[in-house]
C-alpha positions as CSV (number, residue, x, y, z in Angstrom):
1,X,123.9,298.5,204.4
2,X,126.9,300.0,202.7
3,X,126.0,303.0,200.3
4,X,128.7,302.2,197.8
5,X,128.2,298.9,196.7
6,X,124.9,297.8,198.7
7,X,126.1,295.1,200.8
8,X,125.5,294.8,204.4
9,X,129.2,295.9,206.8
10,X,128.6,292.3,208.3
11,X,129.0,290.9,205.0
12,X,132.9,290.8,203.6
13,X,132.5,291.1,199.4
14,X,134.3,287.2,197.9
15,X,137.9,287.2,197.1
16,X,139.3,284.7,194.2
17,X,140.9,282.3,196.8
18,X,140.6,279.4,194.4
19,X,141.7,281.4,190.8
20,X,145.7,280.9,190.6
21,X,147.2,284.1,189.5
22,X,148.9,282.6,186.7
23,X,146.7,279.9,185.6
24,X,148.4,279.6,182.2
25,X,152.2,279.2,183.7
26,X,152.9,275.8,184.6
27,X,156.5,276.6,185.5
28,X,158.1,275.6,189.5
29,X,160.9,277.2,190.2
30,X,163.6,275.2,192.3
31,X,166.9,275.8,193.4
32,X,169.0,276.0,196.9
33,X,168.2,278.6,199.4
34,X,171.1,281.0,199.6
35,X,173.3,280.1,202.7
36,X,172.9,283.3,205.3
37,X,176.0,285.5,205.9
38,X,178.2,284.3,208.3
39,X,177.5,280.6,207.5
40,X,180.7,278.6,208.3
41,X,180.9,276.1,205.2
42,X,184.3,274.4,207.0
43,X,184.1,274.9,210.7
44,X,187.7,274.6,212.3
45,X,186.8,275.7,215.7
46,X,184.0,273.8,218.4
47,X,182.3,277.6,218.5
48,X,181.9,277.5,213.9
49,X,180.4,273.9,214.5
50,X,177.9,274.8,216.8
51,X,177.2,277.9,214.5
52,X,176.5,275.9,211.8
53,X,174.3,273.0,213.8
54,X,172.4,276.3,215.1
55,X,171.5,277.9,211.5
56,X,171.1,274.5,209.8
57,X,168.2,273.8,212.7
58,X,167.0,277.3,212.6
59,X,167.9,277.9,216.6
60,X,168.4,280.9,217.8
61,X,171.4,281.6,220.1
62,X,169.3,281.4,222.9
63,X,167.6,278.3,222.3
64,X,170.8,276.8,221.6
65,X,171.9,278.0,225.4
66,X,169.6,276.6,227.0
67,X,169.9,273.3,225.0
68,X,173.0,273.2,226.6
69,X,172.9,274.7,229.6
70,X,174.6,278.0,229.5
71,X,174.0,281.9,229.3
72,X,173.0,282.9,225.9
73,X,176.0,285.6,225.7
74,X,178.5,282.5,225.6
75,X,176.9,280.8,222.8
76,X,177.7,284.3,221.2
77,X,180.9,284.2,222.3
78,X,181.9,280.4,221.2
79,X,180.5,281.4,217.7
80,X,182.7,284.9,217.4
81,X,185.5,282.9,219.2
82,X,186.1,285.3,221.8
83,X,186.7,281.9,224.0
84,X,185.9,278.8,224.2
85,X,183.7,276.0,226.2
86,X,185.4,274.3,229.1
87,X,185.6,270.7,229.1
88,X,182.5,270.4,231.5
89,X,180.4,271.5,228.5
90,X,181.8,269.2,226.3
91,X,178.9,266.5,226.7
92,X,176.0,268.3,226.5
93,X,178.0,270.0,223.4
94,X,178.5,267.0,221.6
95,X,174.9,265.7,222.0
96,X,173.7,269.1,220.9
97,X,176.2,268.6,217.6
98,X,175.2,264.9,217.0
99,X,179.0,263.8,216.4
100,X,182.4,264.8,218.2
101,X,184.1,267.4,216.6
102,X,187.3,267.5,218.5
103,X,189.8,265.3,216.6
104,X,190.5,261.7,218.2
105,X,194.6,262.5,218.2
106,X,197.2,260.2,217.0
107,X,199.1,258.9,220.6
108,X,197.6,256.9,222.7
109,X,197.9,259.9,225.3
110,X,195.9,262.2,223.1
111,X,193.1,259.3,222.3
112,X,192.7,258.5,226.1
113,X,192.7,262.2,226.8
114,X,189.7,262.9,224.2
115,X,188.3,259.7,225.9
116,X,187.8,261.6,229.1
């Protein structure tokens, strides 16, 4: 038995688990989460789209490599656009993404080449 307030060490003294703090305030708060730093809002580039899928899922770079198939380091480096994917990753890219970010082109030459 404890000294202090004469209950046994096995025993844990009750908490208020079921007394809300505020039981008189009635209020809910909503509102948008803040968007995190960084966060591209219009993503020009194939590395700011998959930046953006990544955040909006709540991936981290190296989930998002392995989704795909590549070394974590150049997911980091499509996202700073230090370079970019080659064509190869395209497929796995798009499927990660959901929708084809690359513009369809305007010639019949740029269409068939998006094609392949």
């Amino acid at each position: 038995m404890s000294k202090l307030n004469g209950t046994s060490d096995l025993e844990t003294p009750s908490a208020h688990t079921d007394t809300p703090a505020l039981p008189f305030c009635h209020l809910i708060l909503k509102g948008r989460k803040p968007l995190p730093q960084g966060y591209p809002v219009d993503p020009n580039s194939l590395g700011e789209h998959i930046k953006r899928r990544r955040i909006d899922l709540g991936l981290t770079q190296r989930e998002v490599a392995r989704r795909i198939g590549v070394n974590p380091w150049t997911v980091a480096n499509w996202e700073k656009g230090n370079n970019h994917p080659a064509v190869w990753f395209l497929p796995a890219i798009i499927r990660f993404l959901g929708y084809d970010p690359l513009p369809a082109g305007e010639t019949l030459t740029e269409r068939i080449r998006t094609a392949r």
